[in-house]
Residue, then its C-alpha position, 0 to 999 in steps of 0.5 A: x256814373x248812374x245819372x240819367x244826362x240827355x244833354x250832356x256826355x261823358x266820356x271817361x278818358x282815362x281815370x282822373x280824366x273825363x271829357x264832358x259834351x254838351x248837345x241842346x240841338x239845334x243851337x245849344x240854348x241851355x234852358x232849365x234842364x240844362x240847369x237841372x243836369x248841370x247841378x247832376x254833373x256837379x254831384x258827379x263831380x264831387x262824387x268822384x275821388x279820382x278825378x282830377x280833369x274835366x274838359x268841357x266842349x261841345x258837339x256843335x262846333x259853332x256854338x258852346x252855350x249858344x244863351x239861355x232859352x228865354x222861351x222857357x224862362x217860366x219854368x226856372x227854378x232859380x234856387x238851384x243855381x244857389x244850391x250850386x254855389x252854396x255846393x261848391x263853397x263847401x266842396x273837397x275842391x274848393 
């Protein structure tokens, strides 16, 4: 694991298990670098022959993903989420 995640945390249960936390204080907005570490956390993913489990959670307890940050919605990239599907419709997974 060498990617440099503000937003997210993985905590390597054991092999073939990681626990991943989201964290965009103070309401867990995703916003475009949630974007942009999410697509990371896919090649993380993908690059791991042994995993076999990933748990999604968050440390706020009363949010997930609370909505996208739409203060920032000027800065989106939206081909990234595209280069995500296109990734996944080809990945060993899927």
């Amino acid at each position: 694991m060498t990617a440099s995640l503000t937003q997210f945390t993985i905590t390597e249960v054991s092999t073939g298990y990681w626990r991943v936390t989201f964290s965009n204080p103070p309401i867990n907005f995703a916003d475009p670098d949630t974007i942009i570490e999410l697509q990371q956390l896919v090649g993380l993913i993908e690059s791991e022959d042994t995993l076999q489990v990933v748990v999604l959670d968050s440390a706020n307890p009363d949010f997930f993903i609370n909505r996208y940050d739409v203060s920032r919605v000027a800065e989106t990239l939206w081909r990234p989420g595209r280069l995500v599907c296109q990734r996944s419709s080809t990945s060993r997974h899927g």
